[in-house]
DRENDO-1510 file (C-alpha; in Angstrom, 1 decimal, always signed):
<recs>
REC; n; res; u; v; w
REC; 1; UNK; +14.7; -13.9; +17.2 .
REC; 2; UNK; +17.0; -13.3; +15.0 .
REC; 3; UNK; +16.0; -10.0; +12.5 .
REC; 4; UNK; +16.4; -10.4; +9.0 .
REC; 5; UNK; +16.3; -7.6; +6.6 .
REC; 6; UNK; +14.9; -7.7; +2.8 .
REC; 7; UNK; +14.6; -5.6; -0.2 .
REC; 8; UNK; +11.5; -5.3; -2.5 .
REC; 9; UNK; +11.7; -3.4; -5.6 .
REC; 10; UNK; +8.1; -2.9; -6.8 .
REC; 11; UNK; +8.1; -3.0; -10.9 .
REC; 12; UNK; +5.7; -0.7; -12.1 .
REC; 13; UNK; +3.6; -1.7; -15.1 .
REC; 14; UNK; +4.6; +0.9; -17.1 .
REC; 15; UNK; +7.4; +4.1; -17.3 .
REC; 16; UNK; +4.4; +7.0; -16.5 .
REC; 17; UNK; +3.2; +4.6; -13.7 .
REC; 18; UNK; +3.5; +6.8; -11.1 .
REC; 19; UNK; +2.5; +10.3; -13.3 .
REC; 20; UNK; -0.6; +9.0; -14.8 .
REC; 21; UNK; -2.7; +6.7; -12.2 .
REC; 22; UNK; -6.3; +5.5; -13.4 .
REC; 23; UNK; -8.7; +6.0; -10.2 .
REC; 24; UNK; -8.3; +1.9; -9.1 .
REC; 25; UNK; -4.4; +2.1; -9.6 .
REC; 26; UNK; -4.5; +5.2; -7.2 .
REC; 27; UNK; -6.9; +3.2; -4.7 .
REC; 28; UNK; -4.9; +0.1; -4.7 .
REC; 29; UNK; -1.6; +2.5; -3.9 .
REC; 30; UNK; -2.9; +4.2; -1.2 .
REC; 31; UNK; -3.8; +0.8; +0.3 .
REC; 32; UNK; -0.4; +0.1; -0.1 .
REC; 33; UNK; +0.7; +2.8; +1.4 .
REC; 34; UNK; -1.3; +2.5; +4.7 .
REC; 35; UNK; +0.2; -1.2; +5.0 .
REC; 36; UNK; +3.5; +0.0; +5.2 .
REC; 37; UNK; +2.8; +3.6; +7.1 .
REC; 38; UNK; +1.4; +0.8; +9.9 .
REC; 39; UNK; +4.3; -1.9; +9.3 .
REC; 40; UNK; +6.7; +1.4; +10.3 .
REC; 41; UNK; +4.6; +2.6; +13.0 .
REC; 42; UNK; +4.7; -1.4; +14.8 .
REC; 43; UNK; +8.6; -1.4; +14.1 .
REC; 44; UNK; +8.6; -3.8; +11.8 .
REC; 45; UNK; +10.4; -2.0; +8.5 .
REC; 46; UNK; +12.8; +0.8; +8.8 .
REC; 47; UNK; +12.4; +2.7; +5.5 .
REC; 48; UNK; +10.1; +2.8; +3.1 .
REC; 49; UNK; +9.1; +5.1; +0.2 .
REC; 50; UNK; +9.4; +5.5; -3.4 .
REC; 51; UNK; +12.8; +5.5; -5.6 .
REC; 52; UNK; +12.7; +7.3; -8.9 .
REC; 53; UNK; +15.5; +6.5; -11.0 .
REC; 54; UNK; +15.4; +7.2; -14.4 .
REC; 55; UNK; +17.9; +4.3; -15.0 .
REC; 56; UNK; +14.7; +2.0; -13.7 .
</recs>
């Protein structure tokens, strides 16, 4: 199989996202977290992790 590689850019739905997380918002990114700690642990991504740039 032939691998194939892919970028995703996760928009946040506001500047402060990350600094000011209601109790839900936190919840759903720790979800997402776990999905991609296990997609790295089968081999299946090989980075992953949060980019802050001021620039957006």
């Amino acid at each position: 199989m032939d691998k194939r590689y892919f970028a995703v850019k996760l928009i946040p739905s506001r500047p402060s996202f990350a600094q000011d997380l209601t109790d839900d918002e936190r919840a759903v990114m720790q979800q997402h977290s776990a999905y991609w700690r296990s997609m790295m642990a089968e081999e299946k991504v090989l980075v992953f992790g949060p980019v802050l740039d001021p620039a957006g």
